[in-house]
TORKOL-4160 file (C-alpha; in steps of 0.2 Angstrom, whole numbers, padded with zeros to 4 digits, m for minus):
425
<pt num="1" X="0042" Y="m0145" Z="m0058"/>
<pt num="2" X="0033" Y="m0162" Z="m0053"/>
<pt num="3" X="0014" Y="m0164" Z="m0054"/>
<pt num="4" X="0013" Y="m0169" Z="m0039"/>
<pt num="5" X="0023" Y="m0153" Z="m0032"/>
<pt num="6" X="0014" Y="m0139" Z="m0040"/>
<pt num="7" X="0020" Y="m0122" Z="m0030"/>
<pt num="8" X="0016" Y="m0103" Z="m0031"/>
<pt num="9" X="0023" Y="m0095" Z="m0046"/>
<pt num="10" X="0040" Y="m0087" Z="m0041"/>
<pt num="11" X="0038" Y="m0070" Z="m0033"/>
<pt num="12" X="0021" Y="m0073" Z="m0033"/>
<pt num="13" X="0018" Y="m0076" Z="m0013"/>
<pt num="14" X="0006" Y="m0085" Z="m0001"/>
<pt num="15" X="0001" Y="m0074" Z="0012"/>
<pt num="16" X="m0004" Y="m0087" Z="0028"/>
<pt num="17" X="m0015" Y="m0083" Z="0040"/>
<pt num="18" X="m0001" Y="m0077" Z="0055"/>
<pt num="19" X="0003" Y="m0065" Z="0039"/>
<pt num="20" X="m0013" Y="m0059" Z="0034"/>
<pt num="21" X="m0020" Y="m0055" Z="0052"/>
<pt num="22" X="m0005" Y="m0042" Z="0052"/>
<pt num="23" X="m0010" Y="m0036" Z="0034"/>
<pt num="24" X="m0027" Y="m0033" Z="0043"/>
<pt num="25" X="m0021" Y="m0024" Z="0057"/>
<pt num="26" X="m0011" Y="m0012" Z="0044"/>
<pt num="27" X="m0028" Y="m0008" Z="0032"/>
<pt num="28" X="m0039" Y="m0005" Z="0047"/>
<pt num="29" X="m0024" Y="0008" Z="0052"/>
<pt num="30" X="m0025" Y="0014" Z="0032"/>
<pt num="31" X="m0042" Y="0016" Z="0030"/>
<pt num="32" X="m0046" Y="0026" Z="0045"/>
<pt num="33" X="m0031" Y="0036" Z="0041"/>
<pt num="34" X="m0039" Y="0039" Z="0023"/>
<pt num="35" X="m0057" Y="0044" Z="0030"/>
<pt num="36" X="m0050" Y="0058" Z="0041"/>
<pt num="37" X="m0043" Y="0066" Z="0026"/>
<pt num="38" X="m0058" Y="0063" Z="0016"/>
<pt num="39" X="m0054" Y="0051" Z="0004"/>
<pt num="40" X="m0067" Y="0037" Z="m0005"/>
<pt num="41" X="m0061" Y="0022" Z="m0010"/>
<pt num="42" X="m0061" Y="0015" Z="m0028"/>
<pt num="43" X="m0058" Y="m0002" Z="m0034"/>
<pt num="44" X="m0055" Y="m0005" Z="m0052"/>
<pt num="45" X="m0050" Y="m0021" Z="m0063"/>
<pt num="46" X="m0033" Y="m0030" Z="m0061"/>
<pt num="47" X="m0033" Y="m0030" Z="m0080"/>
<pt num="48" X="m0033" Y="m0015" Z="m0093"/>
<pt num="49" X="m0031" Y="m0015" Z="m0110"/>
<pt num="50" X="m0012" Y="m0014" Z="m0115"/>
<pt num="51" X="m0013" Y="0001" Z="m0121"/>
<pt num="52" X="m0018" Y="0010" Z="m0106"/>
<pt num="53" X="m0002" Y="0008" Z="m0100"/>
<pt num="54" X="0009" Y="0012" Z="m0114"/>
<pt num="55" X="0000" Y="0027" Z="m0115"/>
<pt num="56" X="0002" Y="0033" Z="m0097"/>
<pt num="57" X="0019" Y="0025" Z="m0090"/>
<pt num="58" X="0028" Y="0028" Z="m0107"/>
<pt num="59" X="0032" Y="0016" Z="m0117"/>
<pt num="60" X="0051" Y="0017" Z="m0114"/>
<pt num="61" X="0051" Y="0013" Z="m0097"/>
<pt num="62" X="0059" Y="m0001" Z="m0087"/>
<pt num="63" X="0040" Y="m0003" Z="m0085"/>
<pt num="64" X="0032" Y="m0005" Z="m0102"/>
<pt num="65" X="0048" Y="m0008" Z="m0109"/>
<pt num="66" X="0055" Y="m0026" Z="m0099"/>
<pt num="67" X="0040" Y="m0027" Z="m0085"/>
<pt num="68" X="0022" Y="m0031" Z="m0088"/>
<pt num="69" X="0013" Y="m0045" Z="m0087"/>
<pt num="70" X="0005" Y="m0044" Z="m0107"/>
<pt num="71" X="m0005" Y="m0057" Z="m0116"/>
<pt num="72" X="m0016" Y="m0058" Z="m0135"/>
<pt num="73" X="m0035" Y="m0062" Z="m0128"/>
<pt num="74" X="m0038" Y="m0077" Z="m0140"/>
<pt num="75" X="m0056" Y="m0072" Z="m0139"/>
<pt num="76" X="m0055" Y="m0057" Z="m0147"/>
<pt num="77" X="m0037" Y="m0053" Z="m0153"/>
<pt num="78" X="m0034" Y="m0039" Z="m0139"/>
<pt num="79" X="m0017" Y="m0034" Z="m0132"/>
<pt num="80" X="m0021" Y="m0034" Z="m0112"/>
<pt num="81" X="m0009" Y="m0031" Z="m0097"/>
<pt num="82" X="m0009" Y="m0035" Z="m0077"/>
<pt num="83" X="m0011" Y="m0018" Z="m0071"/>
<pt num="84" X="0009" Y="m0013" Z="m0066"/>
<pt num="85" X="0004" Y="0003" Z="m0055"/>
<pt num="86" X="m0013" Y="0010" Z="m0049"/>
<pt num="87" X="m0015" Y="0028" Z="m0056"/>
<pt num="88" X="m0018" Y="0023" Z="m0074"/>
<pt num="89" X="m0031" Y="0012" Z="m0071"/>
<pt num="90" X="m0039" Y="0026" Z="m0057"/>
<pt num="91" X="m0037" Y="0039" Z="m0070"/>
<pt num="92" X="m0046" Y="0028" Z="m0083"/>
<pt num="93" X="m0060" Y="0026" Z="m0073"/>
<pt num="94" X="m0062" Y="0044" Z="m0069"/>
<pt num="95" X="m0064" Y="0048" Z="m0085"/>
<pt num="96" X="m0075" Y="0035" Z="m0092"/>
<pt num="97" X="m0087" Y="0039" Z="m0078"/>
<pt num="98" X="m0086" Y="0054" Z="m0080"/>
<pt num="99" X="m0081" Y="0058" Z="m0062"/>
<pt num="100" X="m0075" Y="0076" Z="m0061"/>
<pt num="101" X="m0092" Y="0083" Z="m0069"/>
<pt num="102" X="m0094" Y="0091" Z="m0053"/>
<pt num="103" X="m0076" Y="0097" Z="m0046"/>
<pt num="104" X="m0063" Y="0087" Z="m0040"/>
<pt num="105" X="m0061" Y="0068" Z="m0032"/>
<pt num="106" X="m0049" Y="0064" Z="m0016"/>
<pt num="107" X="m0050" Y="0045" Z="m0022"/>
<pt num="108" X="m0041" Y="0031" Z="m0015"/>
<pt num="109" X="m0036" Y="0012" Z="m0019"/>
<pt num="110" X="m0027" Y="m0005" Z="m0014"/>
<pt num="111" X="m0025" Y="m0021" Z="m0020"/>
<pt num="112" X="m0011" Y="m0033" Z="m0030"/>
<pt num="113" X="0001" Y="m0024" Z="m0044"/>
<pt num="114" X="0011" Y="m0035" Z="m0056"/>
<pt num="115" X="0028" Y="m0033" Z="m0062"/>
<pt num="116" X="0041" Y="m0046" Z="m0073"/>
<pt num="117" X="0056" Y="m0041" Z="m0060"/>
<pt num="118" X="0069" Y="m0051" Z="m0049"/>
<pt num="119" X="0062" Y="m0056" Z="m0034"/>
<pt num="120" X="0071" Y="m0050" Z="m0020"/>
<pt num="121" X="0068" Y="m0044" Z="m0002"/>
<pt num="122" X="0055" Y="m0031" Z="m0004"/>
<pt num="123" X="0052" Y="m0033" Z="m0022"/>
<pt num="124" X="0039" Y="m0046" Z="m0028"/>
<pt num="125" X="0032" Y="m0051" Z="m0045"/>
<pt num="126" X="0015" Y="m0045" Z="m0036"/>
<pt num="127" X="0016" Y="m0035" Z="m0022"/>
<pt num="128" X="0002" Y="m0023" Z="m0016"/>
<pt num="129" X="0001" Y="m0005" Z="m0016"/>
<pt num="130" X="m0010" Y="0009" Z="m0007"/>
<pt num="131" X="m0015" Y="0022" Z="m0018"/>
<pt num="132" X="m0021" Y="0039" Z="m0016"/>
<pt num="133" X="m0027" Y="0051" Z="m0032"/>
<pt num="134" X="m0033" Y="0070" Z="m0028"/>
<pt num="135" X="m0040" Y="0075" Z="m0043"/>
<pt num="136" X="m0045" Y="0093" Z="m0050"/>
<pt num="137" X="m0033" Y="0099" Z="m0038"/>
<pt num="138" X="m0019" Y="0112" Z="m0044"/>
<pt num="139" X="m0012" Y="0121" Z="m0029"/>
<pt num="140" X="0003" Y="0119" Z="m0022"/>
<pt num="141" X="m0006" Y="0115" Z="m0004"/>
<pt num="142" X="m0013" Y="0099" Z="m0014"/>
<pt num="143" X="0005" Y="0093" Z="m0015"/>
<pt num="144" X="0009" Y="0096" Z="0003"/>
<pt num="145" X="m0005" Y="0089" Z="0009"/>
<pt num="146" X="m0002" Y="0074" Z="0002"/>
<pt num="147" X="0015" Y="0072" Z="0008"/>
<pt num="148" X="0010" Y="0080" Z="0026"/>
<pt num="149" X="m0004" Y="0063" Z="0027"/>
<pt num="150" X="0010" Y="0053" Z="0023"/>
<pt num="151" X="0020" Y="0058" Z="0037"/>
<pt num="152" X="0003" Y="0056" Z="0049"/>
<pt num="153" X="0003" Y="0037" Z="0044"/>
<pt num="154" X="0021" Y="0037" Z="0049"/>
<pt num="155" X="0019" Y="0043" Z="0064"/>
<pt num="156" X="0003" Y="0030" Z="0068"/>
<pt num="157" X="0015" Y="0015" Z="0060"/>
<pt num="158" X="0030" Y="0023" Z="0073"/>
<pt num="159" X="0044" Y="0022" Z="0058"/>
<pt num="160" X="0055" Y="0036" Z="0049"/>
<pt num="161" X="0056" Y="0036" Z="0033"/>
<pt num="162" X="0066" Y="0052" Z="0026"/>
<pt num="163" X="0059" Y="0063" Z="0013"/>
<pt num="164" X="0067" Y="0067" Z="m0005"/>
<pt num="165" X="0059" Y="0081" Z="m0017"/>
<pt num="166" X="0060" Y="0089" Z="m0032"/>
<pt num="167" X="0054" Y="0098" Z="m0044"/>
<pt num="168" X="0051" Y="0091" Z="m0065"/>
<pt num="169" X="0045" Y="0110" Z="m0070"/>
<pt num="170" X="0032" Y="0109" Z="m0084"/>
<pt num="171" X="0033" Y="0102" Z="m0102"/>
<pt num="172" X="0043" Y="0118" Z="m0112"/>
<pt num="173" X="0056" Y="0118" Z="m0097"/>
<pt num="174" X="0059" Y="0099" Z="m0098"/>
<pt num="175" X="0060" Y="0099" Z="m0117"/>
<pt num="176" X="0074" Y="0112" Z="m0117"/>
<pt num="177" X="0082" Y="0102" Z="m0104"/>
<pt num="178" X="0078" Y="0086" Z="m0115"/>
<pt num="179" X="0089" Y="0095" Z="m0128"/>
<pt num="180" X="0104" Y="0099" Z="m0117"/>
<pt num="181" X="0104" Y="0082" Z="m0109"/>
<pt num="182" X="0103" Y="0076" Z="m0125"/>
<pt num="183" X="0120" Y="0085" Z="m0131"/>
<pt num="184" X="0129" Y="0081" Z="m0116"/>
<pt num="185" X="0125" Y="0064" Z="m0117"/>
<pt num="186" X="0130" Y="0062" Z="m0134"/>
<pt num="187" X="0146" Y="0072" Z="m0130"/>
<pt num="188" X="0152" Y="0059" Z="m0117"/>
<pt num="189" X="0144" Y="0042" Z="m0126"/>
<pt num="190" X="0160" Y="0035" Z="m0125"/>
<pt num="191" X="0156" Y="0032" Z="m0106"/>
<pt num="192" X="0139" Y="0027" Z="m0107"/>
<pt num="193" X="0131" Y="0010" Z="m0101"/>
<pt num="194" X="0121" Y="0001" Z="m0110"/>
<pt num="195" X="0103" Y="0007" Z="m0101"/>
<pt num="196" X="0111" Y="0026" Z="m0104"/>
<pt num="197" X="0115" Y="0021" Z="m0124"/>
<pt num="198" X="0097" Y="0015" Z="m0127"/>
<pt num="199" X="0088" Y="0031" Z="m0117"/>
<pt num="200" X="0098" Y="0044" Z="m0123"/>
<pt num="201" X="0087" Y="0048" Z="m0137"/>
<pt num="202" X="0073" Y="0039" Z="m0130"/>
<pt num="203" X="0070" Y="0047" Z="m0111"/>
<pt num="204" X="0086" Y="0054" Z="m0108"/>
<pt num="205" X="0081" Y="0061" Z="m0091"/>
<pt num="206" X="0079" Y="0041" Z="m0084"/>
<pt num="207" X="0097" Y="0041" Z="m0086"/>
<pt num="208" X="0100" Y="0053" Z="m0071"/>
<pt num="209" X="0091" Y="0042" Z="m0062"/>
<pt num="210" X="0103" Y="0027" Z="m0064"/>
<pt num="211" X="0110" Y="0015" Z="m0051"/>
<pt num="212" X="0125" Y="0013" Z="m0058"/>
<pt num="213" X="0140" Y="0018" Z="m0051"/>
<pt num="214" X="0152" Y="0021" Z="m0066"/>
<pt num="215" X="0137" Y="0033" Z="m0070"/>
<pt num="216" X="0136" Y="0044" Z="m0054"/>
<pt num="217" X="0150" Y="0056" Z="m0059"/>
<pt num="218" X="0143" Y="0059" Z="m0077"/>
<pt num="219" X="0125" Y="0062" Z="m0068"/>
<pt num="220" X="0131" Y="0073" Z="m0056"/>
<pt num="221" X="0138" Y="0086" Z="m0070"/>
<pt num="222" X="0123" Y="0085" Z="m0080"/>
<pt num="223" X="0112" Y="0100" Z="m0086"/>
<pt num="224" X="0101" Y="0105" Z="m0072"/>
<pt num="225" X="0082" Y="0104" Z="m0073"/>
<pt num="226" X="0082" Y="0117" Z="m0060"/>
<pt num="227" X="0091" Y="0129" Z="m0070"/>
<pt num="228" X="0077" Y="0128" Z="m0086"/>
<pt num="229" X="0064" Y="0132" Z="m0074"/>
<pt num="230" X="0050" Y="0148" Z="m0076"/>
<pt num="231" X="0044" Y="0155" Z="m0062"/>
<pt num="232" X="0027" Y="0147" Z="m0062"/>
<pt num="233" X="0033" Y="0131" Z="m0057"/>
<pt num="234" X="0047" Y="0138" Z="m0046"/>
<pt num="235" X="0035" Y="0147" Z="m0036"/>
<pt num="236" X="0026" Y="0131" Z="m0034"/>
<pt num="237" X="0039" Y="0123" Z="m0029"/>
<pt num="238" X="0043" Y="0137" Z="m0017"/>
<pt num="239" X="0026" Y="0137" Z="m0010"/>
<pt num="240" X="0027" Y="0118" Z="m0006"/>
<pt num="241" X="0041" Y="0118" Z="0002"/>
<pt num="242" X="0035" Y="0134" Z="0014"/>
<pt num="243" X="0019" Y="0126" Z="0018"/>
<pt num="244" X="0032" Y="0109" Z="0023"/>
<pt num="245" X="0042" Y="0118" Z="0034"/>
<pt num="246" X="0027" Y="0128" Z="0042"/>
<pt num="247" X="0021" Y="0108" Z="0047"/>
<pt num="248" X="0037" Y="0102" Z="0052"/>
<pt num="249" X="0041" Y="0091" Z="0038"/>
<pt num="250" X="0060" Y="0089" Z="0036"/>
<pt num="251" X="0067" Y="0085" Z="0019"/>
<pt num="252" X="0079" Y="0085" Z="0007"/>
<pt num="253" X="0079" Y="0092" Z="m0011"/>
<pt num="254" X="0083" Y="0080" Z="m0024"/>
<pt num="255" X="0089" Y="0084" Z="m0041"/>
<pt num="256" X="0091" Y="0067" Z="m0047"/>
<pt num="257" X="0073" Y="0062" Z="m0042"/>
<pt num="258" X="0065" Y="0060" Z="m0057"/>
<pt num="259" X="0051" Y="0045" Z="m0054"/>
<pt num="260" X="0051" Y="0030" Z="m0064"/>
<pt num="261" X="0036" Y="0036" Z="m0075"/>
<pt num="262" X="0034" Y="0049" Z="m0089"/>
<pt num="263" X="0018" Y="0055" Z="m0083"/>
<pt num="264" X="0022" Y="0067" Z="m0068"/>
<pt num="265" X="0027" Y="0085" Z="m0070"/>
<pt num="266" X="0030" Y="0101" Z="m0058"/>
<pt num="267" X="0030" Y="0090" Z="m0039"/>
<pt num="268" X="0039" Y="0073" Z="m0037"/>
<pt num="269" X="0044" Y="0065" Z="m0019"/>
<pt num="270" X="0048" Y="0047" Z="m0011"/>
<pt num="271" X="0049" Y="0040" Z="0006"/>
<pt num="272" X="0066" Y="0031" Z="0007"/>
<pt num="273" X="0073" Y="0024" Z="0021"/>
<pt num="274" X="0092" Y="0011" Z="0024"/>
<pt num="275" X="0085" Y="m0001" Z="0035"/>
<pt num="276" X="0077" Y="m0011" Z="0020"/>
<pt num="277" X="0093" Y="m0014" Z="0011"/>
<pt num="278" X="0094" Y="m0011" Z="m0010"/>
<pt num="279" X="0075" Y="m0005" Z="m0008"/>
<pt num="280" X="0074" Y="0008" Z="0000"/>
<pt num="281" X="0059" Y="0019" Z="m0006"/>
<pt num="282" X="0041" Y="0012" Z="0004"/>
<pt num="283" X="0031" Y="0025" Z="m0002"/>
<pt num="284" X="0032" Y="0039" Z="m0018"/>
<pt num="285" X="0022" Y="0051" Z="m0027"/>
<pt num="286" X="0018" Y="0069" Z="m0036"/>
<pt num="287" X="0010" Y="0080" Z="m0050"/>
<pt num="288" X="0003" Y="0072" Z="m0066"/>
<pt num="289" X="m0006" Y="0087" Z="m0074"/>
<pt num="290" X="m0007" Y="0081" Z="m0090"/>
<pt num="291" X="m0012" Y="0064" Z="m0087"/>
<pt num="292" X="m0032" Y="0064" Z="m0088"/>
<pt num="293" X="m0030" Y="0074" Z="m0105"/>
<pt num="294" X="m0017" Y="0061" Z="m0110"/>
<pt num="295" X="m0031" Y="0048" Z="m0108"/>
<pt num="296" X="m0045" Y="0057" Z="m0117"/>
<pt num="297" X="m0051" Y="0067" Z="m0102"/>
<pt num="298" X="m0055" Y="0084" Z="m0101"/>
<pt num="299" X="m0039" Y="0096" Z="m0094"/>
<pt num="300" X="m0040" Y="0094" Z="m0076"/>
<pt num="301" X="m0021" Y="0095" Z="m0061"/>
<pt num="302" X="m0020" Y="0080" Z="m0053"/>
<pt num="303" X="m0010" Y="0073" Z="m0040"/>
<pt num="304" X="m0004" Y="0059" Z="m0032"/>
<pt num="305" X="0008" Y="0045" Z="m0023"/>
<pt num="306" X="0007" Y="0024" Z="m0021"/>
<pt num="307" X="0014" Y="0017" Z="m0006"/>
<pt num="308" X="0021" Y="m0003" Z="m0005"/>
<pt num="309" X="0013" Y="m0013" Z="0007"/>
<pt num="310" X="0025" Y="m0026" Z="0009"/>
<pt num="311" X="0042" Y="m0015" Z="0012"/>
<pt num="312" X="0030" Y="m0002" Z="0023"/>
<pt num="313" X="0027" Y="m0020" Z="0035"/>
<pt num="314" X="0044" Y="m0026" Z="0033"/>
<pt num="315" X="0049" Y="m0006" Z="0040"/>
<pt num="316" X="0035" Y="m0009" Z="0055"/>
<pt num="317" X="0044" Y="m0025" Z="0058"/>
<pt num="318" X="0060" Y="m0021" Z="0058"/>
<pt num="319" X="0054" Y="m0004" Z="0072"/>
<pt num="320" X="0045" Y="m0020" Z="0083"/>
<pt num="321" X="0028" Y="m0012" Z="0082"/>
<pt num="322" X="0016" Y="m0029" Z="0081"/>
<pt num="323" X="0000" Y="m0025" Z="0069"/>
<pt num="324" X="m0007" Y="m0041" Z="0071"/>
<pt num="325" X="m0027" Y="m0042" Z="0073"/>
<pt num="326" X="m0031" Y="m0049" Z="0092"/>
<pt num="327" X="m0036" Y="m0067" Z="0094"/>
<pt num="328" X="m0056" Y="m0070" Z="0098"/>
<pt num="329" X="m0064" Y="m0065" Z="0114"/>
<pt num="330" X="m0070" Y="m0085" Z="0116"/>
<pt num="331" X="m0066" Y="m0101" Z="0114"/>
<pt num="332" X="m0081" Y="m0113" Z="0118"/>
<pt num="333" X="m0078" Y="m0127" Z="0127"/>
<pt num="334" X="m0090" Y="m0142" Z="0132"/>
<pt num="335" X="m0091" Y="m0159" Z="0134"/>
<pt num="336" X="m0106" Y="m0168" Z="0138"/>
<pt num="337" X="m0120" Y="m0171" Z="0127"/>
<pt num="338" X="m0135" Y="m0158" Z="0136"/>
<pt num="339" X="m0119" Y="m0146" Z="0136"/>
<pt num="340" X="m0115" Y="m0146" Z="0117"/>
<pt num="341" X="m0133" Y="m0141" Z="0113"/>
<pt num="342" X="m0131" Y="m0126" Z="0124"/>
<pt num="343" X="m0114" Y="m0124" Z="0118"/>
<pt num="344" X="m0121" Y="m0120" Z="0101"/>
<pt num="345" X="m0132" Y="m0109" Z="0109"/>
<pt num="346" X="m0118" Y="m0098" Z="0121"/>
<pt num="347" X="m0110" Y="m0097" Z="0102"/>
<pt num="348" X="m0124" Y="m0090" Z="0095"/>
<pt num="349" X="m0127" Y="m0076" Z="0108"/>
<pt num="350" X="m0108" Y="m0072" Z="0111"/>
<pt num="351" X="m0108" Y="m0069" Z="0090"/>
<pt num="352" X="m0126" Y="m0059" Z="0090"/>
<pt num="353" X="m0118" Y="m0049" Z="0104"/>
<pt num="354" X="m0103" Y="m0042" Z="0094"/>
<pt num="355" X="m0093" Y="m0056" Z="0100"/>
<pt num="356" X="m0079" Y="m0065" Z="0090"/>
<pt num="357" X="m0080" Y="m0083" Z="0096"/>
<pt num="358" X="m0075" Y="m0101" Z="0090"/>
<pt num="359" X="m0086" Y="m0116" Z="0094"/>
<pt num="360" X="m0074" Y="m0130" Z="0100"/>
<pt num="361" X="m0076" Y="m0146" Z="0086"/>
<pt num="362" X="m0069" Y="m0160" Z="0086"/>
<pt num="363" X="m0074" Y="m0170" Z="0104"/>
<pt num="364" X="m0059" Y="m0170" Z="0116"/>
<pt num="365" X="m0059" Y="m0169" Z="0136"/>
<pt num="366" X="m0059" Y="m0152" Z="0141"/>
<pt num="367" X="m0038" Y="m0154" Z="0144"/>
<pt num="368" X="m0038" Y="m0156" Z="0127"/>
<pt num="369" X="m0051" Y="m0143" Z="0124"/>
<pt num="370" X="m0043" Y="m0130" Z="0135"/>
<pt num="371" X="m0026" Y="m0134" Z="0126"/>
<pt num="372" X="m0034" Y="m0129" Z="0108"/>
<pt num="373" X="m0041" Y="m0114" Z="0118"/>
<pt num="374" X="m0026" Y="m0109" Z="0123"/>
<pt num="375" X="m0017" Y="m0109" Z="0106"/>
<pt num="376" X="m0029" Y="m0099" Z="0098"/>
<pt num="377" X="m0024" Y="m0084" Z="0107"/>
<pt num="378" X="m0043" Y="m0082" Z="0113"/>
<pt num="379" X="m0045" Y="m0069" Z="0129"/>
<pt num="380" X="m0059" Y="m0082" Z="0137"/>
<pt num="381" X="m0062" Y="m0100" Z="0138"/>
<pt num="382" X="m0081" Y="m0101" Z="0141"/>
<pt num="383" X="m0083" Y="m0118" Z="0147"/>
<pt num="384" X="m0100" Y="m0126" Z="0148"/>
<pt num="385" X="m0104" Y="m0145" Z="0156"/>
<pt num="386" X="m0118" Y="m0151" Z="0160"/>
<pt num="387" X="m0119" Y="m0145" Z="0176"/>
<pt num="388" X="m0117" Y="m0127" Z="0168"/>
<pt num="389" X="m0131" Y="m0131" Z="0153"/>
<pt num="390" X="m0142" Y="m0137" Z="0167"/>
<pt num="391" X="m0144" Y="m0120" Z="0176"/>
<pt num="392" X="m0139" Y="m0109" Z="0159"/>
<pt num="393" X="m0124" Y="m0104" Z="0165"/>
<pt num="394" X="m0105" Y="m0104" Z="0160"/>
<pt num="395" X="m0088" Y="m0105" Z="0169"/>
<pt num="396" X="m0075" Y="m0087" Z="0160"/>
<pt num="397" X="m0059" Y="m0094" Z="0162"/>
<pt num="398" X="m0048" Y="m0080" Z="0160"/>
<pt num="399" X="m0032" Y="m0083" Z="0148"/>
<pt num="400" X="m0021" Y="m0070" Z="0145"/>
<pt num="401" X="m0021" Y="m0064" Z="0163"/>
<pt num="402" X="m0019" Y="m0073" Z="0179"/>
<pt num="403" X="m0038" Y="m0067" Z="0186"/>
<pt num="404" X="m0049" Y="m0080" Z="0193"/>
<pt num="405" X="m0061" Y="m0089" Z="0184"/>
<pt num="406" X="m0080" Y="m0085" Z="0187"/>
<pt num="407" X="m0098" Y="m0094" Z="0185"/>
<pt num="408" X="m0111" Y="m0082" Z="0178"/>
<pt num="409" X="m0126" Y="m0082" Z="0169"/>
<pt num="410" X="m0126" Y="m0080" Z="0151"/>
<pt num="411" X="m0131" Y="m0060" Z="0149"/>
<pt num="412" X="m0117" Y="m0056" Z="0163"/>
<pt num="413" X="m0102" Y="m0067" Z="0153"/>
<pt num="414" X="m0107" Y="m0058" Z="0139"/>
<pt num="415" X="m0107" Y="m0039" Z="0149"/>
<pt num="416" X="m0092" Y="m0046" Z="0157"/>
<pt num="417" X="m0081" Y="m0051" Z="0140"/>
<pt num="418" X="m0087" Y="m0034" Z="0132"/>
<pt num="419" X="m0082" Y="m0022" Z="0144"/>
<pt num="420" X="m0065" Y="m0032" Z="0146"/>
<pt num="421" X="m0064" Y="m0030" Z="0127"/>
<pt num="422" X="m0068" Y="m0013" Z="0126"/>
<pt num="423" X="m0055" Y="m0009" Z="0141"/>
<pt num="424" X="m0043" Y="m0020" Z="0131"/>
<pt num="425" X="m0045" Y="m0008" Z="0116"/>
């Protein structure tokens, strides 16, 4: 790479402002869809401690394993890491401040995640996550409530994603079925790949979850989870999928669905969908009970899911539903030397009044102006001269419909932009 052609690091991506005013139009549409269910946000550092994640994620995981972003501080000698996922860092938190003193936490989170993959279509280097944690939770209802606001937002987003579910039982039922996977494994290690070789004593139940094909057979005949269940975590299980069906929630059980990360237990489930190609899950999630003790907390449920803001939008796009943030109600424009001091002025109280307005720069001839107005995908041209600054008034050119263009006094424009605005909305 030259020095004089510095880029962005690969799959490390710009996000221009065409971009980032549909981003806008996605978070307004996620936080309000968060604060009906209750949930507070939490923002937390973009790095932890190395250790953090070994500790939660499992430190044979594609993850920990081949993934992270990990460097030595050469301050102080300490191991630290990008943060891959959100619910390790969440969970940290919670516990260091000592959060759940007083019952459970419906938390929530957003922001840049950072993983060492190949950049393709829907996977980036660092991509962007929504997160939500309900902590101190045990019931099964927890569970289906979580999945039941996922399929809200869908609904709000108008896409379609398809829902996969399973169960991981608890810790003496997925050790005995460690056991048998391990046998059968070993009984057919001739027919391993090399992923399945390295897991099998490792994390053996990662292998069911491989994506290659030579391996799909072997996977199919393996020792079923379900099958080393007790009853406990069966009725659980039963109990999510009843209260599902009571709210209309189609889905599928997945025996095979065993989530990228060693921490969840009981409930998992993903979001999937075909129209993104090779990545097809947009949003996924379950049960990690024994997560806060794993980090030094005090025993509490938890549960939980993280959704991918860039293949969510690339699912809204592919549907045709446009997210993007409107343009500003006003563009100023003025030519004239008495109208550019009122010009300032108009800018002023369009702003106070709520108003999102730009201030023509620049000089020009009101052609050029009214040009620049145009493009800027404003509702209004508010066009002051001289004539208009002498007797405090403006001219609302009208931009996005074919209505006539009005002179009016500076508290009537601004009545008049509002209620077209709020009729608009």
């Amino acid at each position: 790479m030259s020095n004089n052609n510095i880029q962005s690091v690969r799959g490390m991506n710009d996000l221009l402002p065409d971009a980032t005013d549909t981003w806008q139009g996605f978070e307004a549409i996620v936080r309000d869809w968060l604060r009906r269910y209750g949930y507070r946000e939490m923002r937390t550092p973009i790095l932890e401690h190395t250790g953090l994640f070994k500790r939660a994620i499992g430190e044979v995981t594609d993850i920990v394993e081949k993934e992270m972003y990990t460097f030595i501080d050469e301050l102080n000698g300490e191991s630290l890491t990008l943060r891959p996922e959100g619910t390790a860092s969440s969970v940290r938190a919670v516990i260091q401040h000592n959060l759940l003193y007083d019952g459970g936490k419906r938390l929530w989170y957003s922001g840049p995640m950072f993983r060492h993959e190949r950049p393709q279509k829907g996977r980036y280097r660092q991509f962007h996550q929504v997160g939500v944690e309900a902590l101190g939770f045990a019931g099964p209802d927890t569970d289906a409530e979580l999945i039941v606001m996922c399929a809200d937002l869908w609904k709000e987003l108008d896409i379609a994603p398809t829902l996969q579910l399973n169960t991981l039982g608890d810790q003496a039922a997925r050790q005995r079925h460690r056991q048998k996977l391990v046998a059968y494994f070993e009984s057919h290690r001739e027919v391993l790949d090399e992923d399945a070789k390295r897991r099998l004593h490792s994390n053996p139940l990662r292998i069911l979850d491989s994506k290659n094909p030579a391996m799909q057979a072997l996977n199919e005949a393996a020792p079923r989870l379900m099958d080393e269940l007790e009853d406990e975590a069966l009725t659980h299980f039963d109990d999510v999928q009843s209260l599902l069906r009571a709210h209309g929630i189609a889905f599928e059980i997945n025996p095979r669905l065993v989530r990228g990360l060693d921490y969840y237990n009981r409930t998992v489930f993903e979001w999937v969908t075909d129209q993104l190609g090779a990545q097809g899950t947009v949003c996924a999630g379950g049960r990690y009970d024994g997560l806060i003790e794993q980090l030094g907390g005090k025993p509490a449920p938890a549960a939980g899911f993280a959704m991918g803001m860039e293949r969510l939008l690339a699912l809204v796009e592919a549907g045709g539903r446009a997210l993007a943030t409107p343009g500003p109600d006003a563009y100023i424009v003025h030519a004239g030397d008495t109208a550019r001091v009122f010009a300032w002025q108009v800018a002023s109280a369009l702003r106070s009044a709520g108003l999102s307005t730009i201030l023509h720069c620049g000089g020009g001839g009101f052609k050029s102006q009214m040009k620049k107005a145009d493009a800027s995908c404003a509702r209004y041209a508010v066009i002051v001269g001289d004539d208009e600054a002498a007797a405090r008034q403006v001219t609302l050119k009208p931009l996005r419909d074919a209505t006539e263009q009005r002179r009016t006094g500076m508290a009537q424009a601004i009545q008049f932009i509002q209620e077209a605005t709020t009729q608009k909305v």
